[in-house]
PQR file with spaces between the fields and no chain letter, atoms N, CA, C, O and H, PARSE charges and radii, in Angstrom:
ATOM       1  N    UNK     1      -3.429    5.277  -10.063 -0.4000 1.5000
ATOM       2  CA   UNK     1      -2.362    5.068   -9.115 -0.0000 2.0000
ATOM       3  C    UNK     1      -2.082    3.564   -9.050  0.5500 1.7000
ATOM       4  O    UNK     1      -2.860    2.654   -8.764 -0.5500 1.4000
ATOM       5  N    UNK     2      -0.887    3.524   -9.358 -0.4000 1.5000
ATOM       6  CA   UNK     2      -0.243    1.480   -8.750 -0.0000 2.0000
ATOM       7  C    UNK     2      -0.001    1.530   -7.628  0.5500 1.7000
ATOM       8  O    UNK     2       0.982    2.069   -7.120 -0.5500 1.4000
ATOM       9  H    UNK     2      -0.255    4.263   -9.590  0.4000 1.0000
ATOM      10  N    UNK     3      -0.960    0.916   -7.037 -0.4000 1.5000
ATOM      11  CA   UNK     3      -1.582    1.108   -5.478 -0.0000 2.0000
ATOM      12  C    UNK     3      -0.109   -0.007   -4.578  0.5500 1.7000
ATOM      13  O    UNK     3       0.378    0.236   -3.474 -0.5500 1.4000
ATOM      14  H    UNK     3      -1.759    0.478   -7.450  0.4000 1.0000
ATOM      15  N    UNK     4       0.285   -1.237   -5.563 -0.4000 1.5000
ATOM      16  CA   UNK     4       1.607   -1.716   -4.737 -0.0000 2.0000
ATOM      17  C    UNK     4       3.015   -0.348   -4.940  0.5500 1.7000
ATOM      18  O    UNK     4       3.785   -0.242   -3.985 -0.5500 1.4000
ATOM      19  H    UNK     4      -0.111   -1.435   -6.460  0.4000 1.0000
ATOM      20  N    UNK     5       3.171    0.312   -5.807 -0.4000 1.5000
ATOM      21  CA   UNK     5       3.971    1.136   -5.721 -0.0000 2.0000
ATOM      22  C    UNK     5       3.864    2.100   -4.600  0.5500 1.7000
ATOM      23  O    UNK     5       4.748    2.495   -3.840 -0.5500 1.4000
ATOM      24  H    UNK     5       2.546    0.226   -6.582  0.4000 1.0000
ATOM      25  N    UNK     6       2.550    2.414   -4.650 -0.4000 1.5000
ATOM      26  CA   UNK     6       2.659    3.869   -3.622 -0.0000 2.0000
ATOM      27  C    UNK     6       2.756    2.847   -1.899  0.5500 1.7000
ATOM      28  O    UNK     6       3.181    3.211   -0.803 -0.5500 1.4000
ATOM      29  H    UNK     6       1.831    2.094   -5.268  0.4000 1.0000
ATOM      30  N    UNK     7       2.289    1.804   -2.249 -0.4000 1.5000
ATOM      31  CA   UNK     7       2.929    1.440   -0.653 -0.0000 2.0000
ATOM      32  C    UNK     7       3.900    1.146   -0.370  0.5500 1.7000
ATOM      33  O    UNK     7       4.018    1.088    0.854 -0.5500 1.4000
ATOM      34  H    UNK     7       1.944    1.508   -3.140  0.4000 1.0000
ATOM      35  N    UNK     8       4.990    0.833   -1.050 -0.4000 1.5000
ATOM      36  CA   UNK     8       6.315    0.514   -1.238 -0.0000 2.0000
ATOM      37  C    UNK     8       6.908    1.848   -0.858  0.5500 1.7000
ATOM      38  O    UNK     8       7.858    1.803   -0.077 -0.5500 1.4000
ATOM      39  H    UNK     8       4.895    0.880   -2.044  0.4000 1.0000
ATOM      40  N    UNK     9       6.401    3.327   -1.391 -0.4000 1.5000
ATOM      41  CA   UNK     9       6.364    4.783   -1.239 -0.0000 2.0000
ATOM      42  C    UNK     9       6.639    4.819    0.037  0.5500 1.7000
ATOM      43  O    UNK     9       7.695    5.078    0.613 -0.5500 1.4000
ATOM      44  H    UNK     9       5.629    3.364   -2.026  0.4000 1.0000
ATOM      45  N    UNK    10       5.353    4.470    0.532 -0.4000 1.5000
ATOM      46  CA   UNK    10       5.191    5.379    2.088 -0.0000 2.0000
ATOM      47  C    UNK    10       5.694    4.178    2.818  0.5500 1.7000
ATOM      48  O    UNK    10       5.708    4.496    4.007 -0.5500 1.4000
ATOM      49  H    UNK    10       4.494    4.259    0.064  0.4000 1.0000
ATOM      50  N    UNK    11       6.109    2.964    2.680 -0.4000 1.5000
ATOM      51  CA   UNK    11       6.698    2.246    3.398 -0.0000 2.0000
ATOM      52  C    UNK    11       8.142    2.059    3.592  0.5500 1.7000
ATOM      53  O    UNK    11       8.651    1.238    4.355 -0.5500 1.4000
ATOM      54  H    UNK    11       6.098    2.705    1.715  0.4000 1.0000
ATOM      55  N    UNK    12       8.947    3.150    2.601 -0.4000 1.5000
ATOM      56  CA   UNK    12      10.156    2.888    2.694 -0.0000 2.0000
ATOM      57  C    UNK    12      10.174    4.654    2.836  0.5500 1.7000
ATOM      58  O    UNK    12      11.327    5.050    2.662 -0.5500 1.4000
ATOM      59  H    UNK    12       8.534    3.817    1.981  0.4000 1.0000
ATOM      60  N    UNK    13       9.520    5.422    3.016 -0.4000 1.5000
ATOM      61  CA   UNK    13       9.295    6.908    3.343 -0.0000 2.0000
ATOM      62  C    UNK    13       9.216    6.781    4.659  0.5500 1.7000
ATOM      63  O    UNK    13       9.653    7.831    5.130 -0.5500 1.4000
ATOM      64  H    UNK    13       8.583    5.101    3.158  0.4000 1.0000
ATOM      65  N    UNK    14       8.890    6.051    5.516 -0.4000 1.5000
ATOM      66  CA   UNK    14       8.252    5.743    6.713 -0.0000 2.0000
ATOM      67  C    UNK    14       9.910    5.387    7.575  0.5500 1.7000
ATOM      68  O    UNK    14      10.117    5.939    8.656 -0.5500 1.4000
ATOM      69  H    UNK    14       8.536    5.198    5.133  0.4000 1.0000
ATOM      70  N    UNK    15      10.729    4.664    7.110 -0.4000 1.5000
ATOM      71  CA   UNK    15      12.099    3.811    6.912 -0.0000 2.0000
ATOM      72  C    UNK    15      11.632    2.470    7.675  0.5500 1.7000
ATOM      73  O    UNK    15      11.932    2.073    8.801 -0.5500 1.4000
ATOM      74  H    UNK    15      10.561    4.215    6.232  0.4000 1.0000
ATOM      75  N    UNK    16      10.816    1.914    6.713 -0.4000 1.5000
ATOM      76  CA   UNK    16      10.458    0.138    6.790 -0.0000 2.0000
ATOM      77  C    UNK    16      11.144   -0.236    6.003  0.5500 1.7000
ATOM      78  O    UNK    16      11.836    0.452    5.253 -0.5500 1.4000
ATOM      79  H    UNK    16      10.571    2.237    5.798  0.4000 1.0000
ATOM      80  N    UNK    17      11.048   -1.616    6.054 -0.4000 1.5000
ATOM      81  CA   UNK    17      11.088   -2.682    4.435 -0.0000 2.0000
ATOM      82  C    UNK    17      10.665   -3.899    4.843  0.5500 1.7000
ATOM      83  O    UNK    17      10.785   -4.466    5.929 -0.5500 1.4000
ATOM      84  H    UNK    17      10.486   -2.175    6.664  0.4000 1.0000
ATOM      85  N    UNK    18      10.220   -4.183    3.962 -0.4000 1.5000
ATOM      86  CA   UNK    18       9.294   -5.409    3.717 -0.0000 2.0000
ATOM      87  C    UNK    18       9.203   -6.210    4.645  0.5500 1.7000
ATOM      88  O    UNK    18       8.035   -6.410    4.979 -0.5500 1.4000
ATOM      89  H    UNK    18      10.121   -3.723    3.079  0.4000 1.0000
ATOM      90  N    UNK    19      10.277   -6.992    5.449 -0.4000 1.5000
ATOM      91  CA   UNK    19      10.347   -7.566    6.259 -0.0000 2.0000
ATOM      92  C    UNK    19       9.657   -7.422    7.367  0.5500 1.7000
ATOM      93  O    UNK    19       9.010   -8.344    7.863 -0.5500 1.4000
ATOM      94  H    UNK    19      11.226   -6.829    5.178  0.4000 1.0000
ATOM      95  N    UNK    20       9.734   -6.201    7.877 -0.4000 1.5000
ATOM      96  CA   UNK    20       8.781   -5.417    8.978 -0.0000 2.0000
ATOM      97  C    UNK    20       7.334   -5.507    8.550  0.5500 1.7000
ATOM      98  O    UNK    20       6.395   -5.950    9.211 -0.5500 1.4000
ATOM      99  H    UNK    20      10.259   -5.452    7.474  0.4000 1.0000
ATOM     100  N    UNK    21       7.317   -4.953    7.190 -0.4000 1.5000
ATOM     101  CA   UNK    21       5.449   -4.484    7.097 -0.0000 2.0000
ATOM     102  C    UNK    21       4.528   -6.631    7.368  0.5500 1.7000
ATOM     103  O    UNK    21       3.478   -7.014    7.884 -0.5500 1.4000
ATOM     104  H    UNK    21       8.080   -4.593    6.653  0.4000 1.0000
ATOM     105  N    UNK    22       5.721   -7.377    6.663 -0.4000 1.5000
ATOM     106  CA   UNK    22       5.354   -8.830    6.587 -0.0000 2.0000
ATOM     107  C    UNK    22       5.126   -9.156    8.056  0.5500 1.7000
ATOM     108  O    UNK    22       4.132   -9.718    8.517 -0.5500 1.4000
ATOM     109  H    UNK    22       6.574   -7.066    6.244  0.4000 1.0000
ATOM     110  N    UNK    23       5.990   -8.804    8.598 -0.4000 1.5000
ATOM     111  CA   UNK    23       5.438   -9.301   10.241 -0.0000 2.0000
ATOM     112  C    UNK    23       4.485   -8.868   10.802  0.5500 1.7000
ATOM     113  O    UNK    23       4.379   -9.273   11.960 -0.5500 1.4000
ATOM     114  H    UNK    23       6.797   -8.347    8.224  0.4000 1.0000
ATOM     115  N    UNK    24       3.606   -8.093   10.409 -0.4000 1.5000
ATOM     116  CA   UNK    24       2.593   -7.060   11.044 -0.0000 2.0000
ATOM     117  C    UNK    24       1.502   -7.531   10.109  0.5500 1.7000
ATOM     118  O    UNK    24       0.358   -7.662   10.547 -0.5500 1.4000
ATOM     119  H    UNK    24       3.693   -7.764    9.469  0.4000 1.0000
ATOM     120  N    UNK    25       1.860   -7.855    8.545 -0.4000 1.5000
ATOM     121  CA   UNK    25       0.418   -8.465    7.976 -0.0000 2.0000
ATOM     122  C    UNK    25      -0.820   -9.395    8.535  0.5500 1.7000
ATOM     123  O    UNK    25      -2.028   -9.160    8.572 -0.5500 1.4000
ATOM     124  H    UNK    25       2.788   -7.748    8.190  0.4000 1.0000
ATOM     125  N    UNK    26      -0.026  -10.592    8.974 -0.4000 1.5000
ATOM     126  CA   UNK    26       1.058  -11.514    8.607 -0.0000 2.0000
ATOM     127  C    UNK    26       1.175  -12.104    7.521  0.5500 1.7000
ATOM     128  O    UNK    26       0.249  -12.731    7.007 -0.5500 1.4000
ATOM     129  H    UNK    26       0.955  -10.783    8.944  0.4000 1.0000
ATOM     130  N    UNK    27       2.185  -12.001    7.082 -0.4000 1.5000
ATOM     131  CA   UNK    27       2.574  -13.026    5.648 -0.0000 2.0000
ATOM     132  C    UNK    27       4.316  -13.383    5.515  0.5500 1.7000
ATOM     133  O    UNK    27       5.139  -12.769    6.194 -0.5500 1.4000
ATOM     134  H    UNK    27       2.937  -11.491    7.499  0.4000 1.0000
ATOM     135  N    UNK    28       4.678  -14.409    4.584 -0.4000 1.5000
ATOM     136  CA   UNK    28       5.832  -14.195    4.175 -0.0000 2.0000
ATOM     137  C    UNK    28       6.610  -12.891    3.644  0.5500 1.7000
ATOM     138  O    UNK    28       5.799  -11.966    3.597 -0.5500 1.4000
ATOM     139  H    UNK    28       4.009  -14.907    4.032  0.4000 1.0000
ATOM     140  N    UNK    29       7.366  -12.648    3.397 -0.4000 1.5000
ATOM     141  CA   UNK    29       8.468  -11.480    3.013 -0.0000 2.0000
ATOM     142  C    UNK    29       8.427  -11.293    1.676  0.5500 1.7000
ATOM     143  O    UNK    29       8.694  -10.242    1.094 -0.5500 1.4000
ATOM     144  H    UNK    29       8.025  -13.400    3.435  0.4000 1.0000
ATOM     145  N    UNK    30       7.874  -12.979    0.878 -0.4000 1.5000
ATOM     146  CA   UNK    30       8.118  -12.494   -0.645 -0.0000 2.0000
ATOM     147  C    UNK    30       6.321  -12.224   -1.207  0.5500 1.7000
ATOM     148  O    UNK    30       5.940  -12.099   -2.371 -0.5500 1.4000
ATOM     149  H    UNK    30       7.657  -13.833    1.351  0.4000 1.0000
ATOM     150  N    UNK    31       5.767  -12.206   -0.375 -0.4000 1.5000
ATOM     151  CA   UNK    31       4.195  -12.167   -0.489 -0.0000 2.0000
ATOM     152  C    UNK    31       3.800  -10.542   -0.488  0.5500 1.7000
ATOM     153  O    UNK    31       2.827   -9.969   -0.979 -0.5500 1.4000
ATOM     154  H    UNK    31       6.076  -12.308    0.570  0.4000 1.0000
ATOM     155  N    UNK    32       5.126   -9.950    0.376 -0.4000 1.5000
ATOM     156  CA   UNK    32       5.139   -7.800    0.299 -0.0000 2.0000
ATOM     157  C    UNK    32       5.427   -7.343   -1.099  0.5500 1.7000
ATOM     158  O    UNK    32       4.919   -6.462   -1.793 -0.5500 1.4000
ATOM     159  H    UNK    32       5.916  -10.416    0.774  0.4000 1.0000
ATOM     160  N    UNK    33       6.821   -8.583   -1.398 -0.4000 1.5000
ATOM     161  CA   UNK    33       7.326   -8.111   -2.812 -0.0000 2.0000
ATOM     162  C    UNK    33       6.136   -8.371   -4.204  0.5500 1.7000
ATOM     163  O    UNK    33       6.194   -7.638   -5.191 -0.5500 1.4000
ATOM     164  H    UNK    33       7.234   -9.298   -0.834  0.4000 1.0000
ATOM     165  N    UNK    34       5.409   -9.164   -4.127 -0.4000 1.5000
ATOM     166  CA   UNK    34       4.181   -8.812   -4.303 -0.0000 2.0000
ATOM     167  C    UNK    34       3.135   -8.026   -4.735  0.5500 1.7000
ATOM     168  O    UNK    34       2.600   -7.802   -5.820 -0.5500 1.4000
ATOM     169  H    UNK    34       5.362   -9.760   -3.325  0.4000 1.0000
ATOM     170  N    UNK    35       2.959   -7.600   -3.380 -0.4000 1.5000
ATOM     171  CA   UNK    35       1.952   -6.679   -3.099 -0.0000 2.0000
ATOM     172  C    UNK    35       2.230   -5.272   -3.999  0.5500 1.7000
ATOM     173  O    UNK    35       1.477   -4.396   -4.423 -0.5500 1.4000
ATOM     174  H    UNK    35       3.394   -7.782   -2.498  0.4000 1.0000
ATOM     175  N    UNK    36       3.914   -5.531   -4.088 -0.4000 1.5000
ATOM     176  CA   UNK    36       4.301   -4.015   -4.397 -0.0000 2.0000
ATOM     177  C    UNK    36       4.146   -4.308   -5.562  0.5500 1.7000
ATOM     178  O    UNK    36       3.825   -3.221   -6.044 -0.5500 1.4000
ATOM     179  H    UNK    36       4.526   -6.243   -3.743  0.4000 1.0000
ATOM     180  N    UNK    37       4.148   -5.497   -6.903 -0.4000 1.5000
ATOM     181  CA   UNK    37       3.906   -5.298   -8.366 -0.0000 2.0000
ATOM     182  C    UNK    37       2.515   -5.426   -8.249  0.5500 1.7000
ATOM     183  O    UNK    37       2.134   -5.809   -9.355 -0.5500 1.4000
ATOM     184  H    UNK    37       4.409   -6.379   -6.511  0.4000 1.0000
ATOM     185  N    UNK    38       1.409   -5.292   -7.383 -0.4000 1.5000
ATOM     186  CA   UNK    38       0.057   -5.335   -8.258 -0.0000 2.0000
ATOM     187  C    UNK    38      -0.214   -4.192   -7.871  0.5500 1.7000
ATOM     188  O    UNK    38       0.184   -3.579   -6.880 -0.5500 1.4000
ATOM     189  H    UNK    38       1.719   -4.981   -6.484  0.4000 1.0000
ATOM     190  N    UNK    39      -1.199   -3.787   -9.017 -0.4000 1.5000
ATOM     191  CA   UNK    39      -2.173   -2.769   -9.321 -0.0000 2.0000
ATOM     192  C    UNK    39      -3.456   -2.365   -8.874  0.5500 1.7000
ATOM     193  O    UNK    39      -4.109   -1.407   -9.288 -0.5500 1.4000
ATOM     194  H    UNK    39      -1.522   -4.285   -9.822  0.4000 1.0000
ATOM     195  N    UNK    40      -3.823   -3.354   -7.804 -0.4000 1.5000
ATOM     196  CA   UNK    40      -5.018   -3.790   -7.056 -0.0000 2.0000
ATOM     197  C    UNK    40      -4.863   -4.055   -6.064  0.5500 1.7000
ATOM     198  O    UNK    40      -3.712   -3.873   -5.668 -0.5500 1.4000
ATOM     199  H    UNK    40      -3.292   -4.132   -7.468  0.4000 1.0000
ATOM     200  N    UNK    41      -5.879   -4.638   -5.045 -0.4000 1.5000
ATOM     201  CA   UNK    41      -5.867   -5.401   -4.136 -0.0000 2.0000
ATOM     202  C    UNK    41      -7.215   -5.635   -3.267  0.5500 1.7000
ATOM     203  O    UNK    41      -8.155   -4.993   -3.734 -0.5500 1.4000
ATOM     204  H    UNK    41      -6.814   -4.785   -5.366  0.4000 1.0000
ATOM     205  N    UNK    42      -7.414   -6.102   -2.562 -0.4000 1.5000
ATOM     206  CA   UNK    42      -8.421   -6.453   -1.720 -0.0000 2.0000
ATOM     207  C    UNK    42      -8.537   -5.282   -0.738  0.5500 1.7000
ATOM     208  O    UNK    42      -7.594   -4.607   -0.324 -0.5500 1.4000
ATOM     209  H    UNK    42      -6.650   -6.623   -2.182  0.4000 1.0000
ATOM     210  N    UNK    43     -10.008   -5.121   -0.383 -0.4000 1.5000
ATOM     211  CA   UNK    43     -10.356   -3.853    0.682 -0.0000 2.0000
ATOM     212  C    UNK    43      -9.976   -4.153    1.622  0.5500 1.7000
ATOM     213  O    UNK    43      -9.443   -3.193    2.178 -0.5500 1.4000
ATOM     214  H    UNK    43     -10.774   -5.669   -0.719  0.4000 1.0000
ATOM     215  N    UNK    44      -9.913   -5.602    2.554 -0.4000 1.5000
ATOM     216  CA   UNK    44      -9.535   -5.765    3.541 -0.0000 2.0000
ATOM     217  C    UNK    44      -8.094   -5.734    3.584  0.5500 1.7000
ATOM     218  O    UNK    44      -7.664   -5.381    4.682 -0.5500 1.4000
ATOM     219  H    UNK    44     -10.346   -6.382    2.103  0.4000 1.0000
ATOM     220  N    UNK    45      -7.190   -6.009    2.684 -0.4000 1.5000
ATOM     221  CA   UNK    45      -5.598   -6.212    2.518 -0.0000 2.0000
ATOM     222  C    UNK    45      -5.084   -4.826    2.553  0.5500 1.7000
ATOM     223  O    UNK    45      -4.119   -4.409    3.194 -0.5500 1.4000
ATOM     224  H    UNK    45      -7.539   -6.295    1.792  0.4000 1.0000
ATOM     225  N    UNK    46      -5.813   -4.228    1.828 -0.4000 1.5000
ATOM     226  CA   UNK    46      -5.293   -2.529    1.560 -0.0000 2.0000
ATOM     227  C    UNK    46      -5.727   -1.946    2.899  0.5500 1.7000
ATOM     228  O    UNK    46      -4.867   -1.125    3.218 -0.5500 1.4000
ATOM     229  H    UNK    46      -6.597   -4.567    1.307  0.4000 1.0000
ATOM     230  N    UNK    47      -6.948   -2.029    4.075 -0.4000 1.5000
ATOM     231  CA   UNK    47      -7.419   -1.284    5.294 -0.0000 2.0000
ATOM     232  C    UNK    47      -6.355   -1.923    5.778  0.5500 1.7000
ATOM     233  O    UNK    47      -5.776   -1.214    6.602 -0.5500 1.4000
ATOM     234  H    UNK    47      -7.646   -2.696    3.815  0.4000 1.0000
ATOM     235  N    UNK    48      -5.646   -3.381    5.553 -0.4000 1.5000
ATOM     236  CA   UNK    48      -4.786   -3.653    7.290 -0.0000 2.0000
ATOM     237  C    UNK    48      -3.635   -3.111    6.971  0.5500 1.7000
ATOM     238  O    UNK    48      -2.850   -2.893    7.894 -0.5500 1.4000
ATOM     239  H    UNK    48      -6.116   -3.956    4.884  0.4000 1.0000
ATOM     240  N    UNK    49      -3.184   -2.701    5.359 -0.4000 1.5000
ATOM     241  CA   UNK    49      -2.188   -2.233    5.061 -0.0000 2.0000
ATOM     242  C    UNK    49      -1.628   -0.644    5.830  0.5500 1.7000
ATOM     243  O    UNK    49      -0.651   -0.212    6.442 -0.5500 1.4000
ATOM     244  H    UNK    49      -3.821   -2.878    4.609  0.4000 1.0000
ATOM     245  N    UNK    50      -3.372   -0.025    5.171 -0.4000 1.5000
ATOM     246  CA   UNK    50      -3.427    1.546    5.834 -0.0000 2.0000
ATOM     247  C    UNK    50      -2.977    1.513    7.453  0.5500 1.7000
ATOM     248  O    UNK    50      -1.997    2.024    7.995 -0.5500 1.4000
ATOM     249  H    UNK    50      -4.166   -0.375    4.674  0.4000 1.0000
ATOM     250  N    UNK    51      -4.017    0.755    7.984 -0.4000 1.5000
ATOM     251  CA   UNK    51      -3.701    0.879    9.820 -0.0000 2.0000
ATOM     252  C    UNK    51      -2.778    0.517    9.989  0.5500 1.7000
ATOM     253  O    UNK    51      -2.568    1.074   11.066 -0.5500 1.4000
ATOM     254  H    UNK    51      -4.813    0.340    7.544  0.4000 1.0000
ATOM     255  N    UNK    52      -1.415   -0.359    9.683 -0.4000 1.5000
ATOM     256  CA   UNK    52      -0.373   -0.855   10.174 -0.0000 2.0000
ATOM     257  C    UNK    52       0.329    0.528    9.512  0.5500 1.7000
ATOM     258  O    UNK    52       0.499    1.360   10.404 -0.5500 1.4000
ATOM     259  H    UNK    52      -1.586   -0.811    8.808  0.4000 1.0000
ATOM     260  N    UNK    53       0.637    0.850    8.618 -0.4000 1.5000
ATOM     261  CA   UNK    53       1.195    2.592    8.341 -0.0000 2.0000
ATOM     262  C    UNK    53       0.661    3.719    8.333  0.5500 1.7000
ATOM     263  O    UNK    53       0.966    4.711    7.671 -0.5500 1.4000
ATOM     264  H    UNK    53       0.498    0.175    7.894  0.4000 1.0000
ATOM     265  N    UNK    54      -0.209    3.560    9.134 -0.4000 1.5000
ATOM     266  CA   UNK    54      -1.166    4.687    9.571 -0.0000 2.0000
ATOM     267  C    UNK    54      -1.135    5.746    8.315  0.5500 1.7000
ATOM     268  O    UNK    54      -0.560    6.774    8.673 -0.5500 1.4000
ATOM     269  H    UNK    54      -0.457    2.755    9.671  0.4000 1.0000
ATOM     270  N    UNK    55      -1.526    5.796    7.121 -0.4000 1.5000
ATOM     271  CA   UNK    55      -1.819    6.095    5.856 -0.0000 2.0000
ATOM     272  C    UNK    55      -3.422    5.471    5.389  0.5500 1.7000
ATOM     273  O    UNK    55      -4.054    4.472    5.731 -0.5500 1.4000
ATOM     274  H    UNK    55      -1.993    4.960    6.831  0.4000 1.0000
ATOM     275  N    UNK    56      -3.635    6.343    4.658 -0.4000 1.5000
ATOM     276  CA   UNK    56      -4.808    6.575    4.473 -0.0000 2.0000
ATOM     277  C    UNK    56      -4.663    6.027    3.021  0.5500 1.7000
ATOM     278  O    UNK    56      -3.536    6.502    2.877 -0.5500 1.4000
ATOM     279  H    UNK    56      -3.121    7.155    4.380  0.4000 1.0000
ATOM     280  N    UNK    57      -4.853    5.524    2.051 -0.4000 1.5000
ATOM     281  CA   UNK    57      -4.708    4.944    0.990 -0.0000 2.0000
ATOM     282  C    UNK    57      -5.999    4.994    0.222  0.5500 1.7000
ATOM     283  O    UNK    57      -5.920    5.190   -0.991 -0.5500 1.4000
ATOM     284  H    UNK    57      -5.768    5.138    2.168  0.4000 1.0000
ATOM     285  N    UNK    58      -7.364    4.817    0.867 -0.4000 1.5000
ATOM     286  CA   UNK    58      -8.443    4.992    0.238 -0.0000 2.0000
ATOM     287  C    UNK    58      -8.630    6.360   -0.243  0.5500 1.7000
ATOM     288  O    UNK    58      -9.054    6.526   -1.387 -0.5500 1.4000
ATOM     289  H    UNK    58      -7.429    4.658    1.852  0.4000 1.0000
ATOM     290  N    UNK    59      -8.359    7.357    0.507 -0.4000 1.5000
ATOM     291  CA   UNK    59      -8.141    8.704    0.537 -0.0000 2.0000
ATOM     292  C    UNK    59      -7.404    9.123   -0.895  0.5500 1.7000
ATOM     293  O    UNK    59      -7.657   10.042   -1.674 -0.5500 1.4000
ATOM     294  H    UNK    59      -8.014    7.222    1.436  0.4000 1.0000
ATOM     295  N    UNK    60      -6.728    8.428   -0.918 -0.4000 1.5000
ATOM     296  CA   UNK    60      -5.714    8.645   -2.230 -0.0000 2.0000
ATOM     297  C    UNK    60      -6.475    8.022   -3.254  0.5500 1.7000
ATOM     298  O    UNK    60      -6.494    8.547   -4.367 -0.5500 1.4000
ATOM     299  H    UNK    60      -6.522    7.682   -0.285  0.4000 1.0000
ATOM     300  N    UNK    61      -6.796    7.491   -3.142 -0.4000 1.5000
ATOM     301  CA   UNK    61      -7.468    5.983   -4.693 -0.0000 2.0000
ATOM     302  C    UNK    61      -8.678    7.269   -4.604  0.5500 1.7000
ATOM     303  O    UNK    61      -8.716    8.028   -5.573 -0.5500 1.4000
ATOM     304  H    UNK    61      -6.781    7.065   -2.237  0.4000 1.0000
ATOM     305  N    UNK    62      -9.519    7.477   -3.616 -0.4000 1.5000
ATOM     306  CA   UNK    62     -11.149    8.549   -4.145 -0.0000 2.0000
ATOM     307  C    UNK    62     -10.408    9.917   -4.642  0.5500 1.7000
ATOM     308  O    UNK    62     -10.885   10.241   -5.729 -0.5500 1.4000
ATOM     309  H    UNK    62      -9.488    6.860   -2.830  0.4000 1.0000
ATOM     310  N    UNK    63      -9.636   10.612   -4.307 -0.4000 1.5000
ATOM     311  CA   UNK    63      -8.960   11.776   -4.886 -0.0000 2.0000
ATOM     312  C    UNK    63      -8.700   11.839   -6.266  0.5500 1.7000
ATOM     313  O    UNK    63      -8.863   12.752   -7.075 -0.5500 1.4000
ATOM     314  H    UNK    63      -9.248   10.349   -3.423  0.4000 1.0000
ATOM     315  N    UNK    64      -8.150   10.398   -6.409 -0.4000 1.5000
ATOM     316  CA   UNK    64      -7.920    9.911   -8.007 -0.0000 2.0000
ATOM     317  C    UNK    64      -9.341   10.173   -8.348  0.5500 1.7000
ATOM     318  O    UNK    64      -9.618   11.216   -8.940 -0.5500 1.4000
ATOM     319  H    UNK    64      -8.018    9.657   -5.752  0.4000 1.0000
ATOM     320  N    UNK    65     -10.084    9.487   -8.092 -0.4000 1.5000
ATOM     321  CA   UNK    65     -11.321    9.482   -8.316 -0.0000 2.0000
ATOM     322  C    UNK    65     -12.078   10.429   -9.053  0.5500 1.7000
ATOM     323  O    UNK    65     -12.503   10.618  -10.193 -0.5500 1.4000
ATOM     324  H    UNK    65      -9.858    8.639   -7.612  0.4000 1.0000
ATOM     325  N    UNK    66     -12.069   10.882   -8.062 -0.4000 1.5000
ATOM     326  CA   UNK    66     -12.732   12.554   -8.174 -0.0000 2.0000
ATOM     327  C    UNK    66     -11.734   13.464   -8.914  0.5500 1.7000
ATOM     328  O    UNK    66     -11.824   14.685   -8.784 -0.5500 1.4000
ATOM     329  H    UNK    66     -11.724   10.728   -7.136  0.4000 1.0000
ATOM     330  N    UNK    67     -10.763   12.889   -9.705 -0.4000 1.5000
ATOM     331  CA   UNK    67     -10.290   13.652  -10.345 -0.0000 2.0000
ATOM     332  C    UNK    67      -9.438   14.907  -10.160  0.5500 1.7000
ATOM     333  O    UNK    67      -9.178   15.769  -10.999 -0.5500 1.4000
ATOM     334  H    UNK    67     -10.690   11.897   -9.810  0.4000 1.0000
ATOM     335  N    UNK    68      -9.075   14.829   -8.936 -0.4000 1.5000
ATOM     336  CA   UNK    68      -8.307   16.162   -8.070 -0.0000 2.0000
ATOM     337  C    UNK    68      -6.831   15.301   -8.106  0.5500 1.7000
ATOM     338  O    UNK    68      -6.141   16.245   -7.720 -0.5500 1.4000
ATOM     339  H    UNK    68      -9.286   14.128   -8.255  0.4000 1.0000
ATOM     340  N    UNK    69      -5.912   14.265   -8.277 -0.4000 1.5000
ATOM     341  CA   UNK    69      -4.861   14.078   -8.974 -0.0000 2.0000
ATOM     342  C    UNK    69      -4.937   13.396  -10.157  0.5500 1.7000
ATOM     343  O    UNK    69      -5.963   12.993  -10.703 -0.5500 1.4000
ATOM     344  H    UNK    69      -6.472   13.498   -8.590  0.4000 1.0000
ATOM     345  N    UNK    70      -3.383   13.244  -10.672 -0.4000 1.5000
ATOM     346  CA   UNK    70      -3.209   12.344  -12.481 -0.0000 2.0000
ATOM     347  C    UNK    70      -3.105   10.758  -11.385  0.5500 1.7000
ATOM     348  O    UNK    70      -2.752   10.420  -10.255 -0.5500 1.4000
ATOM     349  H    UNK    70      -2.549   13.572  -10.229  0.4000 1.0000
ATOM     350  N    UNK    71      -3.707   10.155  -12.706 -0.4000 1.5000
ATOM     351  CA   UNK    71      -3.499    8.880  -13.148 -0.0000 2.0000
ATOM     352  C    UNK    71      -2.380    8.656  -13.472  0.5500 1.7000
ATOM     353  O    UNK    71      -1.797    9.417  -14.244 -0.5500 1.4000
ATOM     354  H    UNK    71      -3.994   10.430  -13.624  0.4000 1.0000
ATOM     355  N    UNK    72      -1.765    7.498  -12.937 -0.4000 1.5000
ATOM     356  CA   UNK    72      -0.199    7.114  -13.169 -0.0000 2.0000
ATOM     357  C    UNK    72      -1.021    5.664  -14.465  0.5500 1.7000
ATOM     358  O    UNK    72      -0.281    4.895  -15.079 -0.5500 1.4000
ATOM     359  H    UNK    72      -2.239    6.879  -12.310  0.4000 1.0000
């Protein structure tokens, strides 16, 4: 899973955009655009990500895991 894609997903599923999720990080606006091309990220960046969109994201990355969805 491209872990900045699927938050870009549920963050514009949600009807955010960037601007919003940046004020709640905190960060700049072009620091989301970002977030959304990497493939990674930090445990703590990805938990404040989850609690500010109340999404579960680890949940998704161990599912991968365990092999119960595809690999993008």
């Amino acid at each position: 899973m491209h872990i900045g894609n699927r938050i870009k997903e549920v963050l514009f599923e949600q009807g955010h955009n960037a601007c919003w999720l940046a004020e709640r990080i905190p960060c700049e606006r072009s620091n989301v655009y970002h977030i959304f091309k990497r493939n990674d990220l930090g445990v703590s960046l990805l938990f404040s990500i989850s609690r500010i969109l109340n999404h579960d994201f680890f949940s998704e990355l161990s599912a991968q895991f365990n092999g119960n969805t595809p690999q993008e």
